[in-house]
C-alpha positions in Angstrom: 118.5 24.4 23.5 117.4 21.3 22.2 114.9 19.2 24.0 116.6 16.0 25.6 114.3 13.0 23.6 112.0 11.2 26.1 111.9 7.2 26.1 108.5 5.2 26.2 109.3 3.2 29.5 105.5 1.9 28.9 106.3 0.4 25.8 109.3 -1.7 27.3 108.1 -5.4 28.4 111.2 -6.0 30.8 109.9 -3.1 33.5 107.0 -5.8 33.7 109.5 -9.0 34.4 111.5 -6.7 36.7 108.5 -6.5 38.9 108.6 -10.3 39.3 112.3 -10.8 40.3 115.0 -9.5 42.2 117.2 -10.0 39.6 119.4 -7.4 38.3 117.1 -6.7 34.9 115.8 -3.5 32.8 117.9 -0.8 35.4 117.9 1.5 32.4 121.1 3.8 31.1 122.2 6.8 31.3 124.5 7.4 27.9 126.2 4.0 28.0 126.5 4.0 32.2 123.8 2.6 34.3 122.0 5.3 36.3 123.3 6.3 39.6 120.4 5.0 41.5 121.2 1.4 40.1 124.5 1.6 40.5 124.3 2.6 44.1 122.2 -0.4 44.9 124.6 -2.5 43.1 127.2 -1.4 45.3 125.3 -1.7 48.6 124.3 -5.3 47.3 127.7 -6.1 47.0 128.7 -4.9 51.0 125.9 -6.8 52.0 127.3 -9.6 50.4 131.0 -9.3 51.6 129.8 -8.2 55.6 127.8 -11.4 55.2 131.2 -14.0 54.5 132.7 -11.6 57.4 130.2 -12.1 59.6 130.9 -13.7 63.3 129.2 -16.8 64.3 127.2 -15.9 66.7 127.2 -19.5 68.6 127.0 -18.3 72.4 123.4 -16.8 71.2 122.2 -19.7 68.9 122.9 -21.9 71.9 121.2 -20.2 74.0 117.8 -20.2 71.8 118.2 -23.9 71.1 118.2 -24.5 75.2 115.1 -22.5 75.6 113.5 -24.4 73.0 114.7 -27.5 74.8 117.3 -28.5 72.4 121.0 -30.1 73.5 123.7 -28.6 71.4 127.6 -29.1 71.1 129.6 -26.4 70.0 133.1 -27.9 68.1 135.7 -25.6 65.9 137.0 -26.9 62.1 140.8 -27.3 62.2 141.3 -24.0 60.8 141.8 -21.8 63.4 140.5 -18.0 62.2 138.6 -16.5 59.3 141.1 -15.6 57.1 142.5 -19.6 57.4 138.9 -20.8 56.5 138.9 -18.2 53.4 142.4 -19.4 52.2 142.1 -23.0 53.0 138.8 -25.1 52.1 140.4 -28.0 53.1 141.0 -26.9 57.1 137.2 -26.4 57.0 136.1 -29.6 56.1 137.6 -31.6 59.5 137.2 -30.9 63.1 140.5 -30.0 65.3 141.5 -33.0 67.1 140.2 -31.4 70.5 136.7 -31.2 68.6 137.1 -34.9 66.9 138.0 -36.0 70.9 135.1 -34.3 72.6 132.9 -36.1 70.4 134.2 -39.2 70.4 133.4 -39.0 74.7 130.2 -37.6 73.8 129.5 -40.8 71.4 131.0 -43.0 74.3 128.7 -41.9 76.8 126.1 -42.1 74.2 126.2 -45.4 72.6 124.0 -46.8 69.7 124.3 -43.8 67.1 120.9 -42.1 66.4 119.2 -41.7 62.6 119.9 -38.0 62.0 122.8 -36.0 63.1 121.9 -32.6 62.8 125.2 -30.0 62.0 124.8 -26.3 62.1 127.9 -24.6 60.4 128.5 -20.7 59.7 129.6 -21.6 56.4 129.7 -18.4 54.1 126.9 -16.7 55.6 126.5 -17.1 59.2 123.8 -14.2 58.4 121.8 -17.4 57.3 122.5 -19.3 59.8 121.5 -17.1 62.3 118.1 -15.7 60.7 117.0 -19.5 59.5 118.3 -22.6 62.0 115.8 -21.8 64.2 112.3 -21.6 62.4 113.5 -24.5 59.6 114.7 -26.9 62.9 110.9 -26.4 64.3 109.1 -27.3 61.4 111.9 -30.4 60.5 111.2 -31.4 64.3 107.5 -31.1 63.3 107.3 -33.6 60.3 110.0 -36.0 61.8 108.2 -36.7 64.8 105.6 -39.0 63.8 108.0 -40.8 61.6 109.7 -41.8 65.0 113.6 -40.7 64.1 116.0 -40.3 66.5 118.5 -37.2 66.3 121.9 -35.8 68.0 122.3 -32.4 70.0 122.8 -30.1 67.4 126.4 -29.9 66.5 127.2 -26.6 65.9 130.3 -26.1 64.0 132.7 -22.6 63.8 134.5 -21.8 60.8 132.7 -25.3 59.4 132.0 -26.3 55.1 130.3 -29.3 54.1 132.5 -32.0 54.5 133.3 -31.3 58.1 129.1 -33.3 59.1 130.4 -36.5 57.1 133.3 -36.3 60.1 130.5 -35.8 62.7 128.1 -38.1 61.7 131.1 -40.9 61.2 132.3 -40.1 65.1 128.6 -40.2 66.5 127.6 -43.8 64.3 125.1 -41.6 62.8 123.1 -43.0 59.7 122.6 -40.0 58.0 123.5 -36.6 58.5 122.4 -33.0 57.5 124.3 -29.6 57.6 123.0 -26.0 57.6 125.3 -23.8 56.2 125.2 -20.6 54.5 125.7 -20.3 51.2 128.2 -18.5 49.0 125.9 -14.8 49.1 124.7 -13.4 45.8 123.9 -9.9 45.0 120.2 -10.6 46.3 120.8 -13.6 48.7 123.0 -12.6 51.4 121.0 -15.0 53.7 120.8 -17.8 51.5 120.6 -21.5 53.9 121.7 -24.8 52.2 120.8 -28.3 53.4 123.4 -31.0 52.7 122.2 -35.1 53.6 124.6 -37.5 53.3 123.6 -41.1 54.3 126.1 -43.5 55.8 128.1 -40.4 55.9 132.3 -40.8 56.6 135.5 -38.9 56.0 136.5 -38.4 52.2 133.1 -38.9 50.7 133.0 -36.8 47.5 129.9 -34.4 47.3 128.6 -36.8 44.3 127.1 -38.4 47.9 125.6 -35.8 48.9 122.2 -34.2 48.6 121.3 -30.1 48.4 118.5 -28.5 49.2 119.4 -24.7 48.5 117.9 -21.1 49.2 115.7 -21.7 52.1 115.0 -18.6 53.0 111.6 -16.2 53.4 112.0 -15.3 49.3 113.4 -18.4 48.6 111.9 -22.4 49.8 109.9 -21.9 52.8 110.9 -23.6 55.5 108.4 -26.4 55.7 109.0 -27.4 51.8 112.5 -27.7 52.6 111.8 -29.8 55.7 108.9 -32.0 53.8 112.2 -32.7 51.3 114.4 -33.8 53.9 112.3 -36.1 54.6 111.6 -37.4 51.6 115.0 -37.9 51.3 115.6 -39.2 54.3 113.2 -41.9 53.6 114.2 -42.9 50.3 118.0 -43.1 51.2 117.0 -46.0 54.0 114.9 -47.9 51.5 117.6 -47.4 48.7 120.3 -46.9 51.1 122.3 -44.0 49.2 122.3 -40.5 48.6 123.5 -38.3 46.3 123.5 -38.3 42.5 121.8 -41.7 42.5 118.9 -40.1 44.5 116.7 -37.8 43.0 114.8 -35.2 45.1 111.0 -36.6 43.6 109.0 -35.5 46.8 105.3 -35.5 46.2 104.5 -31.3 47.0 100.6 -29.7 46.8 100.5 -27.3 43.8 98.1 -24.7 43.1 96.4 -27.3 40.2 96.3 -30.4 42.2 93.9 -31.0 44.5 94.0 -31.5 48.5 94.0 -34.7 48.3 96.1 -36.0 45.1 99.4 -34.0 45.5 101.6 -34.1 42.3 105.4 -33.9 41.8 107.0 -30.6 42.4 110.1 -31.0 40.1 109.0 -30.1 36.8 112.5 -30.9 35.7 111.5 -34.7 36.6 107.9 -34.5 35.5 106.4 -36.5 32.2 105.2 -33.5 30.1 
């Protein structure tokens, strides 16, 4: 019987990339099929993904950590009234049910004046995301925004929410800007991905040209603290300029390994001078 010819993985210069990134790169072949091994973590990738947009909000247990750590919440509903309604219409996601809008409306009444920052927490597509990173990215935001002396609402936390539905909430509470944390749409690595939406002078029927994204915080994606140190950056720049969106560009001084303590330099090498 003939020997079965053996290939030189040493000599192959993608096993060295795949070491750097979860990305779905040199799996190998078996014939022309990928080998079982990769094609069984292809497969569990994928249930990861789809428990992850199935996922319950768990809200009753998010509240309760925000309490201990001090924090007032509110919880609300999107005007679509189950899962499978917030799958099959986007547009029942993006405003509150009346009862919701109402509730607020007392809560803004018996609040008056608005605040800076309303703060929205919505499952999104991922409430895996929302429940492993609203807590640890809220500390560190409350950590950098307090010597800059902004006020913020309870946190608003949102079932069956998308984007749109904070421009709704920060409109009802006279809030100057708003942010959302939502879960992302899960990739085949990323079932826990968070995303950061801030809108200034946010209201009903903005388009998400006025809106600003911070994506991928998460432990293997933007830390925590560099997504907070953005906010705020944008936060800043959208009272000077007064706007957000595509007319404000994330430009946020960050430290890099080259620059020294003391002279940080830009962290978007898309918007850096070569």
């Amino acid at each position: 019987m003939a020997n079965t010819p053996q290939h030189d993985n040493s000599a192959n210069p993608w096993l060295e990339l795949r070491r750097l990134t979860p990305a779905r790169i040199a799996l190998g072949r078996t014939g022309t099929s990928l080998p079982t091994g990769a094609q069984l973590d292809f497969q569990f990738a994928h249930a990861q993904a789809r428990d992850a947009v199935h996922l319950a909000f768990d809200h009753a247990g998010l509240r309760e950590q925000l309490s201990e750590r001090g924090r007032d919440s509110l919880l609300l509903h999107s005007a679509a009234a189950d899962r499978h309604s917030y799958l099959q219409r986007p547009d029942l996601g993006r405003r509150l049910h009346e009862d919701s809008a109402q509730r607020l409306r007392e809560h803004a009444q018996a609040n008056p004046g608005g605040v800076d920052l309303a703060i929205v927490v919505a499952d999104g597509l991922s409430a895996l995301a929302v429940h492993r990173h609203t807590l640890p990215f809220l500390a560190r935001l409350e950590e950098q925004s307090a010597a800059d002396g902004w006020s913020t609402s309870p946190v608003v936390l949102v079932e069956q929410g998308r984007v749109a539905v904070a421009d709704e909430v920060g409109e009802l509470l006279g809030a100057k800007m708003t942010v959302i944390l939502i879960g992302e749409r899960p990739g085949l690595s990323s079932p826990d991905s968070l995303g950061l939406y801030f809108t200034y002078n946010p209201k009903v029927g903005l388009t998400d040209a006025y809106r600003n994204c911070i994506s991928n915080v998460r432990l293997e994606g933007l830390s925590y603290g560099m997504a907070a140190h953005r906010l705020l950056y944008l936060m800043r720049e959208a009272c000077r300029r007064q706007l957000s969106g595509v007319n404000l560009k994330d430009e946020a001084q960050v430290q890099t390994l080259e620059s020294d303590s003391d002279t940080p330099k830009s962290g978007n090498f898309l918007l850096s001078k070569p």
